[in-house]
Rosetta silent file (secondary structure, phi, psi, omega in degrees, C-alpha in Angstrom):
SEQUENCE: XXXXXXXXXXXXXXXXXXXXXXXXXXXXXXXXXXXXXXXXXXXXXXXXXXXXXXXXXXXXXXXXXXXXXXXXXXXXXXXXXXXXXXXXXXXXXXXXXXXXXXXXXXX
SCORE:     score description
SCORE:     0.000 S_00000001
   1 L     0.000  123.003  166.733   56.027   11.221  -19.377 S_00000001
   2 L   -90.750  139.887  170.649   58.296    8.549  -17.880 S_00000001
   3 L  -110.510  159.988 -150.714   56.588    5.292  -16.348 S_00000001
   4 L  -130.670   89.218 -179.379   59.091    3.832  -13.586 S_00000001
   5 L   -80.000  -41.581 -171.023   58.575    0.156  -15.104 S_00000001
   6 H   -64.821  -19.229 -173.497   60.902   -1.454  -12.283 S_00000001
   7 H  -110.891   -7.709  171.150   59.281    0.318   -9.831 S_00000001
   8 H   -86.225  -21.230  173.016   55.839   -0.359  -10.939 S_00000001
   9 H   -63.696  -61.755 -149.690   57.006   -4.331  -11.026 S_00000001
  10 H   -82.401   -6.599  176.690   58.372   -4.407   -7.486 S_00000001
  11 H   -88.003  -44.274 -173.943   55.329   -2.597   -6.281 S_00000001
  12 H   -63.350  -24.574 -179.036   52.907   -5.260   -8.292 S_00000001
  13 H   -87.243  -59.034 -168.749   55.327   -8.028   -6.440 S_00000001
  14 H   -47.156  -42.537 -146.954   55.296   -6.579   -2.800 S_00000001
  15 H   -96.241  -24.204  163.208   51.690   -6.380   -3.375 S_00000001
  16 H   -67.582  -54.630  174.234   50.977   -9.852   -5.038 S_00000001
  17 H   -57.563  -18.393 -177.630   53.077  -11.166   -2.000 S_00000001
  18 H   -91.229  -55.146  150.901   51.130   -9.365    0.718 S_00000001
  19 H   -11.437  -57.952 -154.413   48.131  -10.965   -1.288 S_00000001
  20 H   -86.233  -23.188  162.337   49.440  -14.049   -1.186 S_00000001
  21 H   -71.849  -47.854  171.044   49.526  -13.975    2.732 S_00000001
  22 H   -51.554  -46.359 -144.749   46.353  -12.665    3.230 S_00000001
  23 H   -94.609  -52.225 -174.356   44.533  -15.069    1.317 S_00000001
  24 H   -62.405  -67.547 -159.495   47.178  -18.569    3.211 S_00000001
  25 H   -36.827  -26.359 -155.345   46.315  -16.749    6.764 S_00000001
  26 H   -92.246  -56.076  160.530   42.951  -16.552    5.812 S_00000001
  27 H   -38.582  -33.796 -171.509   42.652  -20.078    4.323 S_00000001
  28 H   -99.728    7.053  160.194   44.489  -21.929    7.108 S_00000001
  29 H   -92.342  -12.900 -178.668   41.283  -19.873   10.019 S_00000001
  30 H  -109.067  -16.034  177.068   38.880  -21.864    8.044 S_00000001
  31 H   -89.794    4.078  178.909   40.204  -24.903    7.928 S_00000001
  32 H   -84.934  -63.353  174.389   41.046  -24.328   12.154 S_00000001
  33 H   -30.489  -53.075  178.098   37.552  -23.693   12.101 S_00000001
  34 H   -75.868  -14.659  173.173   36.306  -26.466    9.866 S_00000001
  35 H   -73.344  -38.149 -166.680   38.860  -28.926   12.008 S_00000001
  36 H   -80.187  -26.116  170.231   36.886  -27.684   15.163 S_00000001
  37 H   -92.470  -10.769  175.168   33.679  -28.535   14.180 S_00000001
  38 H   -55.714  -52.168  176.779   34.421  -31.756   12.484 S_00000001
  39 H   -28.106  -69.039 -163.501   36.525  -32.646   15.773 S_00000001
  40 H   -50.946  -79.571  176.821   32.850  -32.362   17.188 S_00000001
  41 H   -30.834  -45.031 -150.659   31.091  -34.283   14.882 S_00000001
  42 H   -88.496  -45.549  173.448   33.723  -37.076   14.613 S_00000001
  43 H   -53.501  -59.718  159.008   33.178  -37.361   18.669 S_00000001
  44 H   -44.312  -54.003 -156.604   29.341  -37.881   18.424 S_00000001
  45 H   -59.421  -79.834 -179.893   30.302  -40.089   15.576 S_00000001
  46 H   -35.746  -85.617 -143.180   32.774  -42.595   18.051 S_00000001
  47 H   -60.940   -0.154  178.199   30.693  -42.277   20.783 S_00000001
  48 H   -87.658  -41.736  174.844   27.493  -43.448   19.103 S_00000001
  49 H   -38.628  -46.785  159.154   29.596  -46.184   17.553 S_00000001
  50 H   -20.193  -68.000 -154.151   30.771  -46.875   21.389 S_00000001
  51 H   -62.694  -39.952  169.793   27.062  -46.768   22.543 S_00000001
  52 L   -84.347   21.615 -173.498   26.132  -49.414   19.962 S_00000001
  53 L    34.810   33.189  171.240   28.963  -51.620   20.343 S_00000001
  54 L  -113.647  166.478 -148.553   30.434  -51.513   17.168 S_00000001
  55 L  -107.617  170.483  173.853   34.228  -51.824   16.516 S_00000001
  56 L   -67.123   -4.786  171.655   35.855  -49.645   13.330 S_00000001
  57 H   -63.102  -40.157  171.704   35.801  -53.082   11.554 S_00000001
  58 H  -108.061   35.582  176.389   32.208  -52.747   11.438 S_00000001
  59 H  -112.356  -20.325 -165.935   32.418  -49.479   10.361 S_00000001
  60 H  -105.289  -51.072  172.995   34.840  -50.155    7.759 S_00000001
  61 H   -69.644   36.595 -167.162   32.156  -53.482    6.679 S_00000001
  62 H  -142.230  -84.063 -177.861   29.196  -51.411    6.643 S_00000001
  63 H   -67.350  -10.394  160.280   30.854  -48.725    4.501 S_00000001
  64 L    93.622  -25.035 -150.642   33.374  -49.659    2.161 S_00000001
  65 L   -92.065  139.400 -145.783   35.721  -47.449    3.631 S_00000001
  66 L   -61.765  169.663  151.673   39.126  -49.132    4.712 S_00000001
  67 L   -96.545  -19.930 -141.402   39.859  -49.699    8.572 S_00000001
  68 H   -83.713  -56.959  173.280   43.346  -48.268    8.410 S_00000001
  69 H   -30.181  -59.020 -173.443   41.094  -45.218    6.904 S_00000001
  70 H   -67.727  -81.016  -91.513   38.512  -45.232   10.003 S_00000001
  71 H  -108.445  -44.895 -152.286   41.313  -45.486   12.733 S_00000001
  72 H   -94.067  -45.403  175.718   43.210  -42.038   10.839 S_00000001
  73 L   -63.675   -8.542 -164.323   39.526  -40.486   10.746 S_00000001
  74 L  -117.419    9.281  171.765   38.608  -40.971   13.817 S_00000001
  75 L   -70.438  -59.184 -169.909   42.119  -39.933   15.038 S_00000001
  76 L   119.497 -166.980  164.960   41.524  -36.210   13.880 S_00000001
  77 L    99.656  -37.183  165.453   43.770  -34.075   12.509 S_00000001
  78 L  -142.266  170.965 -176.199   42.106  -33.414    8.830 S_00000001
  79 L   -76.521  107.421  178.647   38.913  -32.575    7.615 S_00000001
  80 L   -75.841  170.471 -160.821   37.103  -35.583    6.172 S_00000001
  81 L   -74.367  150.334  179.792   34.601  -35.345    2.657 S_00000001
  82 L   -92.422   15.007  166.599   31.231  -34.709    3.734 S_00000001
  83 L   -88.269  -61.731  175.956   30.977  -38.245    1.562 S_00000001
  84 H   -48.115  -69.351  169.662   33.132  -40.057    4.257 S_00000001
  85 H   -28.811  -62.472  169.001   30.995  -38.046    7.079 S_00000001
  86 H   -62.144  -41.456  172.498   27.797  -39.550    5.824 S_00000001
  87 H   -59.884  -22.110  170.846   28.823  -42.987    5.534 S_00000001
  88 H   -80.011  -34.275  175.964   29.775  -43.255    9.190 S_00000001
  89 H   -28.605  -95.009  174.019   26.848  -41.459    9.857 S_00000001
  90 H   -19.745  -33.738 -166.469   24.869  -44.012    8.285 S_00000001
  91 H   -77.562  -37.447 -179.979   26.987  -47.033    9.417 S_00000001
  92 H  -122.557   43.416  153.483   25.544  -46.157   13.174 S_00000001
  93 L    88.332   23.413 -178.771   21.809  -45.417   12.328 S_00000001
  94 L  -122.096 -135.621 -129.674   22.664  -41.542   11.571 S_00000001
  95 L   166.406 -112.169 -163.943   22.496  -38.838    9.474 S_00000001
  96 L   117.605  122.373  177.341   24.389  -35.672    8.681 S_00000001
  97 L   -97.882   80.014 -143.646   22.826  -32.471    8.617 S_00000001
  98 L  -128.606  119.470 -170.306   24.045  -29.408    6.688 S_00000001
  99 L  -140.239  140.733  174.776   22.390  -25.728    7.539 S_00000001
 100 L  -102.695  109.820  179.575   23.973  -22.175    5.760 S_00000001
 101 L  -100.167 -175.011  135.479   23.572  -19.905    8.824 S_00000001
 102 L   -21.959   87.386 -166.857   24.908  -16.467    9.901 S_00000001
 103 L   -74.430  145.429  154.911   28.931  -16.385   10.526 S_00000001
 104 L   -52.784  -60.562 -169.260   29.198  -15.685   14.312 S_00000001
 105 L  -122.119  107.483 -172.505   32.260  -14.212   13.534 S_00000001
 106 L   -44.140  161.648 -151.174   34.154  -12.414   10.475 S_00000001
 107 L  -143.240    0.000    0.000   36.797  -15.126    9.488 S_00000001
């Protein structure tokens, strides 16, 4: 019996590599997903901050968290810690809420 070592490597690489695609394509729909609902949250966030007439300075002195910090979170763009997410919460009277549903949709 011959095993075809070169050809069992180059199969284990095409196949590691197709892997390796699956799994970044797959990674980078959940974080577009987890950007879109943060996006939400981070809106409800401002505008209660808005509604109560407080500036990010007194968002950043209520919370510890930097201003340079609030002004990039409240920019968008990445997902903030659901540690950061509570503290803003908090800074304008809120809360955070976390429920493990049903995916609408295979991911």
């Amino acid at each position: 019996m011959i095993i075809d070592i070169e050809g069992n490597r180059k199969d284990y690489e095409q196949e590691r590599e197709a892997r390796q695609r699956r799994l970044l394509a797959y990674a980078e729909e959940i974080q577009k997903i987890a950007l879109g609902q943060t996006d939400q949250l981070l809106k409800e966030l401002i505008d209660e901050r808005h509604r109560l007439g407080m500036t990010q300075q007194d968002i950043s002195d209520i919370t510890g968290i930097l201003p340079s910090n609030i002004a990039r979170l409240e920019a968008g763009g990445r997902v903030p810690t659901l540690v950061v997410l509570q503290k803003y919460a908090a800074a304008v009277g809120k809360h955070v809420e976390l429920r493990l549903v049903e995916q609408e949709q295979s991911v």
